[in-house]
TORMAR-804532 format. One record per residue (C-alpha): residue in three letters; x, z, y. Coordinates in steps of 0.2 Angstrom, whole numbers, plus 2048, in hexadecimal, padded with zeros to 3 digits. Layout:
// TORMAR-804532
ALAXZY/...
***
This chain:
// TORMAR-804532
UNK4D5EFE657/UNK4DBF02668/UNK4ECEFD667/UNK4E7EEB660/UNK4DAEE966E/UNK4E4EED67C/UNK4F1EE0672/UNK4E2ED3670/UNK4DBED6683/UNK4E5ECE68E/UNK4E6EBF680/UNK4D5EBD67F/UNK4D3EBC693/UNK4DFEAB692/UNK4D4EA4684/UNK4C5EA7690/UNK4CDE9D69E/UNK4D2E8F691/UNK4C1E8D68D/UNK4BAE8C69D/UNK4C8E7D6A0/UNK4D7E7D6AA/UNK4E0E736B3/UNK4F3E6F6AF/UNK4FEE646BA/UNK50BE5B6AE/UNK519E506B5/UNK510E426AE/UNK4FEE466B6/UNK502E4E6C8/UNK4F1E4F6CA/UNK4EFE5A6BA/UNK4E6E586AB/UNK4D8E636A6/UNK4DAE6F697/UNK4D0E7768C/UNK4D5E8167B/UNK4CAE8D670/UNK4CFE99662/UNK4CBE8E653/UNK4CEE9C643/UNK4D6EAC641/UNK4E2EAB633/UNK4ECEBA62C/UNK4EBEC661B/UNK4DEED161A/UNK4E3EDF61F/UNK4E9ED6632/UNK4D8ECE631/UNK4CBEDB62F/UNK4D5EE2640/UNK4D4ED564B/UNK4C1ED0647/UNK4BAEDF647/UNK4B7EE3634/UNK4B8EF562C/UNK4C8EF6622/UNK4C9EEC60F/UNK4C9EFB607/UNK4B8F02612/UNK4A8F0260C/UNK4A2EF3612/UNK4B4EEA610/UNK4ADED960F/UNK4ACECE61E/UNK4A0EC2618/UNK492ECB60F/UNK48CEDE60F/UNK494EE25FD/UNK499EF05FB/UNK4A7EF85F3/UNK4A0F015E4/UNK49BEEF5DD/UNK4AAEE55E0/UNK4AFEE65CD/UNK49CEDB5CC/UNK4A2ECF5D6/UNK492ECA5DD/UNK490EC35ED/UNK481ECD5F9/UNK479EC7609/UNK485EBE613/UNK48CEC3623/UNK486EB9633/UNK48CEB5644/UNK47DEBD64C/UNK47AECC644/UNK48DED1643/UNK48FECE655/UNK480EDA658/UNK486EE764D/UNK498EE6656/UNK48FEE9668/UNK486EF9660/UNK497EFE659/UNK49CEF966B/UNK48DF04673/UNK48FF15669/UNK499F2566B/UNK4A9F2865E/UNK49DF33651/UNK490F24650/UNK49DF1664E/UNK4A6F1F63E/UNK493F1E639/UNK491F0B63D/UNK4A1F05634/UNK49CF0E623/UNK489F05624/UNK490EF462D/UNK4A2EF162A/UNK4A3EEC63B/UNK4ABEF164A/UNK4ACEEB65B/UNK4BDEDC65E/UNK4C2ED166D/UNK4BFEC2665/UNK4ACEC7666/UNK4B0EC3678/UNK4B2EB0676/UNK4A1EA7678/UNK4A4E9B66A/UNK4ABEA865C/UNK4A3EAB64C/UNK4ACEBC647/UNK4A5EB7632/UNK4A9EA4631/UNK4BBEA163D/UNK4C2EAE632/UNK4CBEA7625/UNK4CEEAF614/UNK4E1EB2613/UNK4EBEA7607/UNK4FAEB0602/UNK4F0EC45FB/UNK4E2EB95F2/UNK4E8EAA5EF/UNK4F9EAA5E8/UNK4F7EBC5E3/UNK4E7EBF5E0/UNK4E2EAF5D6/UNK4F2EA65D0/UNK4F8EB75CB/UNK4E8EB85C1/UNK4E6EA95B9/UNK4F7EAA5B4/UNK4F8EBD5AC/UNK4E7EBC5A4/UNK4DFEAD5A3/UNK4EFEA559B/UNK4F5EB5593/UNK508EB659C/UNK504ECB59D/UNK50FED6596/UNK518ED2588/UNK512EC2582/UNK520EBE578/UNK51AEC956A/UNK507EC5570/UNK502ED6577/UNK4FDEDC589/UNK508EE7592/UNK4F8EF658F/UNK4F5EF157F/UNK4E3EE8582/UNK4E7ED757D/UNK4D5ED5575/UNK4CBEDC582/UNK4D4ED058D/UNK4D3EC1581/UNK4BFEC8582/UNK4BEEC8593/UNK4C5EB8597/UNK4C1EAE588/UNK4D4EAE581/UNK4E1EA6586/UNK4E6E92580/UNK4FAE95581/UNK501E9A56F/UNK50EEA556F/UNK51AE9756E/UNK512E8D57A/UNK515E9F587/UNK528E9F583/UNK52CE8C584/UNK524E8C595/UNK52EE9B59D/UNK53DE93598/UNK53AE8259E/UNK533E8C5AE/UNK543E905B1/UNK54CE815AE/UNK545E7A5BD/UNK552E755C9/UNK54AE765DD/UNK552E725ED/UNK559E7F5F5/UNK54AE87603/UNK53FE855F4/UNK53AE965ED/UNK543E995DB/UNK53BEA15CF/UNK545EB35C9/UNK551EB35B9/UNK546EC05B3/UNK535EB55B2/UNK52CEB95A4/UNK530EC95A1/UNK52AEDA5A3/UNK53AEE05AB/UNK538ED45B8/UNK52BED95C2/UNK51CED35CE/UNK522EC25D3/UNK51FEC05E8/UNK512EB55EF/UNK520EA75F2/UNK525EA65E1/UNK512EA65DB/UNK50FE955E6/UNK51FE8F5E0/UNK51BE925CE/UNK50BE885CF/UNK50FE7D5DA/UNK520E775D5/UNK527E805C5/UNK516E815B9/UNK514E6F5BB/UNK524E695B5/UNK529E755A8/UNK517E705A0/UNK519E6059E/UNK527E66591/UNK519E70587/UNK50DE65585/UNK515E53583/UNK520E54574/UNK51FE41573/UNK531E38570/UNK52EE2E57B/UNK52CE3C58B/UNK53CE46581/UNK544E36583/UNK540E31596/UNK544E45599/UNK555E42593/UNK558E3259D/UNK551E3A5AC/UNK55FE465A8/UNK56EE3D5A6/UNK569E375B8/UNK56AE465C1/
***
């Protein structure tokens, strides 16, 4: 915490003389133009995140930065009583107001610690902090719905997880509507996919256990561009889409 405020201090005084207005002389206005610029959202992963605003860390007791859930009831996924602007801005000025023994105290009941960006007249430290993309999105949800809710875990080949609890999972998530022959045709038209180069390709080794965790590139990639094409060749087994597949290929 003290090496990321004495980072954020002196960036923070500039943002407090932006919103105040300046006055910039530009080749085109001699008699200058007046400025003003406010810190709009804070955007990074979690980790970076929880830092900057002020929150405990993810892995804390009160790890979230918009309700007072606590950790113990994360598997419930039940949202408690949300965070506000008010009340987290009081509770980082008692943070602020304490000696080092109370503040350890304060981040286990609050979650919250003192920032900067508290400094700003304007900043909500609960809703300009967005949630980041790449931990919960692209691996967090994508990965998800891909492993479980369509069944791709493990070694779906032979229709078995890779711990060997396909039915509870099936339980869990209300089964999965791929067949097995469905999962296999994908993956390989999945890597049939021909991209641009400066476009993420998806590993050799897709599908398979051997393989890996796939990055948070390859995960947008794979939904956005890759699982969109090669399911087209699933699902449509008309003549008439084999046929216009073809032509398109004897275009390349």
């Amino acid at each position: 915490m003290v090496t990321i405020t004495n980072v954020m201090r002196p960036l923070i005084d500039e943002f407090l003389k932006l919103n105040r207005s300046v006055k910039v002389n530009t080749a085109q206005f001699s008699e200058g133009r007046i400025v003003t610029a406010k810190l709009g959202a804070l955007i990074g992963d979690i980790v970076a995140t929880h830092k900057v605003a002020g929150f405990t860390s993810h892995s804390g007791k009160r790890f979230c930065s918009w309700c007072d859930v606590l950790n113990t009831n994360i598997t419930k996924m039940t949202i408690r009583r949300l965070r506000n602007q008010r009340d987290t801005l009081a509770r980082a000025r008692d943070w602020s107001n304490s000696t080092a023994g109370v503040r350890k105290k304060l981040v286990k009941q609050t979650g919250v610690r003192s920032s900067e960006l508290n400094r700003l007249p304007y900043w909500d430290p609960v809703m300009n902090v967005v949630l980041g993309v790449m931990h919960n999105w692209f691996e967090g949800v994508l990965q998800h719905h891909f492993r479980f809710r369509w069944g791709f875990n493990g070694n779906y080949t032979t229709d078995t997880s890779e711990d060997g609890n396909k039915a509870e999972i099936e339980e869990a998530y209300g089964g999965t509507f791929w067949s097995v022959a469905q999962k296999k045709r994908l993956v390989a038209f999945v890597l049939e996919v021909v991209v641009p180069s400066g476009v993420t390709q998806m590993p050799k080794g897709f599908g398979s256990v051997k393989n890996g965790k796939l990055k948070a590139s390859e995960w947008h990639t794979l939904f956005a561009i890759h699982l969109p094409l090669a399911a087209i060749s699933v699902f449509c087994e008309s003549k008439v889409v084999d046929e216009c597949l073809q032509k398109n290929r004897g275009h390349r």
